[in-house]
C-alpha positions in Angstrom: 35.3 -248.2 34.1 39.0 -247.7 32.9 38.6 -244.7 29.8 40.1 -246.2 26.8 43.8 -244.7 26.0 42.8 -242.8 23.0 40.4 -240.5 25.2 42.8 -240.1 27.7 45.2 -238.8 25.5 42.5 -236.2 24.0 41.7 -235.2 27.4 45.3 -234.3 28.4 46.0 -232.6 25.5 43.3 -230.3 26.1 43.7 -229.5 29.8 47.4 -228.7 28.0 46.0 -226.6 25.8 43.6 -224.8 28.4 46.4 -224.4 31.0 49.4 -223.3 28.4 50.9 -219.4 28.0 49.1 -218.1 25.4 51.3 -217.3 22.2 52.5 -214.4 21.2 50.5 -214.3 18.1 47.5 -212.8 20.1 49.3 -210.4 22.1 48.3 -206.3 20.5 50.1 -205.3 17.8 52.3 -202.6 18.9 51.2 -199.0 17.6 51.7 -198.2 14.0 54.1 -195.0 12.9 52.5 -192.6 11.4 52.3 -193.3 7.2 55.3 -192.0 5.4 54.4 -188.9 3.4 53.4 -190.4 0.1 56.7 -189.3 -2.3 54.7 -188.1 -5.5 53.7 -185.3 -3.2 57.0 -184.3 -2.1 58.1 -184.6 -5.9 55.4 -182.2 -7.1 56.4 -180.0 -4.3 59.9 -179.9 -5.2 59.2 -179.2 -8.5 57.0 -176.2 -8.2 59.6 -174.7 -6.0 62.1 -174.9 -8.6 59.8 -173.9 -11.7 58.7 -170.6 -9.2 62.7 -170.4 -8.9 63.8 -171.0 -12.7 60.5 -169.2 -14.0 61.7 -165.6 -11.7 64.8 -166.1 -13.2 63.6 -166.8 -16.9 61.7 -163.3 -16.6 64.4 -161.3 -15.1 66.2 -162.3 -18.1 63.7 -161.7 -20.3 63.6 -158.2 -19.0 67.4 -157.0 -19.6 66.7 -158.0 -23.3 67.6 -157.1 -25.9 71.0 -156.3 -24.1 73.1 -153.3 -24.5 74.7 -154.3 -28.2 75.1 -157.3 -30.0 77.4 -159.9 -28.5 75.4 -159.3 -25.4 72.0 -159.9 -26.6 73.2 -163.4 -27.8 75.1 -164.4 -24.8 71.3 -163.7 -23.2 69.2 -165.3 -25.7 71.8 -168.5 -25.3 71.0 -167.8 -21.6 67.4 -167.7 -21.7 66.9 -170.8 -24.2 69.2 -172.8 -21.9 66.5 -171.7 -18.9 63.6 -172.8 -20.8 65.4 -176.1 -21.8 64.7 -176.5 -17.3 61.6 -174.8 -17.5 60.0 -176.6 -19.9 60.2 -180.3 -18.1 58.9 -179.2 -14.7 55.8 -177.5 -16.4 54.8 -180.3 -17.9 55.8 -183.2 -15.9 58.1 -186.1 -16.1 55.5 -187.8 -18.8 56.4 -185.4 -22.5 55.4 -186.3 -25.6 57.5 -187.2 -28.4 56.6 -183.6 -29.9 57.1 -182.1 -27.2 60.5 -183.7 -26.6 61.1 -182.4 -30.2 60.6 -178.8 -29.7 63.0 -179.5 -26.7 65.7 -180.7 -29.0 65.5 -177.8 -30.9 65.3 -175.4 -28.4 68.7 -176.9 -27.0 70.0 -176.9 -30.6 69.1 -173.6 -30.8 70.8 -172.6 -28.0 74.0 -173.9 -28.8 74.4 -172.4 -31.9 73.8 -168.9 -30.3 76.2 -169.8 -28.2 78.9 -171.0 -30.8 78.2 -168.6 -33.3 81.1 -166.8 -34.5 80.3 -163.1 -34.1 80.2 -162.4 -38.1 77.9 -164.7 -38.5 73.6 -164.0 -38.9 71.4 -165.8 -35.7 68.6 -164.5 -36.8 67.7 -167.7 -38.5 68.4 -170.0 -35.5 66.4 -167.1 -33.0 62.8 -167.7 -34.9 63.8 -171.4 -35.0 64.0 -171.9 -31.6 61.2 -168.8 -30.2 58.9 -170.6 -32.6 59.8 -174.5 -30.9 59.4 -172.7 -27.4 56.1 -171.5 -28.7 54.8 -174.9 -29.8 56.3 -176.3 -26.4 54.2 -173.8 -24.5 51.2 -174.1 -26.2 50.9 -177.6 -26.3 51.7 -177.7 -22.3 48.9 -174.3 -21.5 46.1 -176.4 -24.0 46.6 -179.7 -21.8 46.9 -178.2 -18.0 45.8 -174.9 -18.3 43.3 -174.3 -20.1 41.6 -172.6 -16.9 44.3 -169.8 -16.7 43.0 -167.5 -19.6 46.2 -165.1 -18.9 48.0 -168.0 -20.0 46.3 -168.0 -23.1 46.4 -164.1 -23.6 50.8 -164.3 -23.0 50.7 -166.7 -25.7 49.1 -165.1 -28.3 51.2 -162.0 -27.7 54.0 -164.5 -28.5 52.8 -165.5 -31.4 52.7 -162.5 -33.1 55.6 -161.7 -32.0 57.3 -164.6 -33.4 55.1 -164.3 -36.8 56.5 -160.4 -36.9 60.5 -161.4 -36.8 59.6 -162.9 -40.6 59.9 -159.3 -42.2 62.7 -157.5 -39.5 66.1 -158.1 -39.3 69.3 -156.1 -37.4 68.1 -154.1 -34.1 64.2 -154.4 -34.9 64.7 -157.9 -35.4 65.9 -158.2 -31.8 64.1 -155.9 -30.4 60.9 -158.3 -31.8 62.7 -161.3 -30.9 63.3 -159.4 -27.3 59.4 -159.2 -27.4 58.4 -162.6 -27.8 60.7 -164.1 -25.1 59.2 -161.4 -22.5 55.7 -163.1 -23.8 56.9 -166.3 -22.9 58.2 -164.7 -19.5 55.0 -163.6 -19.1 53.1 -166.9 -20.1 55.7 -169.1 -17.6 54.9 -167.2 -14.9 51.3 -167.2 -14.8 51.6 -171.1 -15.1 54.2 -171.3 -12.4 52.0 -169.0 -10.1 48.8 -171.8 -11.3 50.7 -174.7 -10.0 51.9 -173.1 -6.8 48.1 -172.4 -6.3 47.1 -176.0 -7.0 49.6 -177.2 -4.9 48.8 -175.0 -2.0 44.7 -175.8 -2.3 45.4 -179.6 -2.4 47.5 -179.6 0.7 44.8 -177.2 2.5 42.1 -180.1 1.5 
């Protein structure tokens, strides 16, 4: 009995089929690479290394305050609100709030006229301006991520009344006080900095 064409057809096309390479398509993969190291980590990494770096810095400055006579105490203070102009960023992270970017502002302004000032004229003024935006700045960044650092906490209130205190000085005792308050701040930037190197270093153990 002669097969009719169409199932002759079929039945080539399978012996074909049967008898044909196989295709690439189900040849093994070759090994993956390992995954790339995710780049949020290597940002937060980055970061903490230079806040450790700027925040050392901040409070070695902080230290040589109130300087040896006038003109060098505000070429310091300009110094030391440019440094927490950096600082202030990498603390918080790359998401600030509108009032936070506000104190920033006038922390920068601050700065500048310090550093413009002409020599006859008072920066007492723009000092508890800009100690009292660095304050709020701090505060606002120790309530949201570190509440769990009580040192934190304490550095700040010793910054607060020292900012509260420069109201009634003025002359030497006014920068002595003012001298005060950015050691505080030293003090309070540094016990974050050292928090966040922690952090970092417990989520890389895990």
């Amino acid at each position: 009995m002669i097969l009719p064409r169409v199932l002759i057809t079929l039945l080539a096309a399978c012996l074909l089929s049967a008898c044909a390479p196989k295709s690439e398509t189900t040849l093994k993969p070759p090994p993956s690479e390992p995954n790339p190291e995710p780049q949020v980590a290597g940002d937060a990494r980055q970061r903490v290394g230079e806040l450790a770096k700027a925040a050392k810095e901040y409070a070695d400055g902080a230290a040589k305050l109130p300087g040896n006579d006038v003109a060098e105490g505000r070429a310091q203070l300009s110094q030391q609100f440019a440094l927490l102009a950096q600082i202030l960023p990498m603390l918080n992270g790359p998401d600030m709030s509108g009032d936070l970017q506000q104190q920033l502002r006038i922390i920068e302004s601050s700065r500048g006229l310090i550093a413009g000032a002409s020599k006859d004229l008072s920066i007492e003024p723009t000092v508890d301006t800009g100690l009292r935006a660095a304050h709020r700045a701090l505060g606002s960044i120790a309530m949201r991520a570190f509440g769990d650092t009580p040192d934190v906490a304490k550095a700040l209130d010793a910054m607060r009344m020292k900012v509260q205190e420069l109201d009634g000085t003025s002359d030497a005792i006014h920068r002595l006080v003012a001298a005060q308050a950015v050691q505080a701040s030293a003090q309070a930037i540094t016990k974050m900095s050292d928090a966040l190197t922690s952090r970092l270093s417990m989520a890389k153990a895990n």
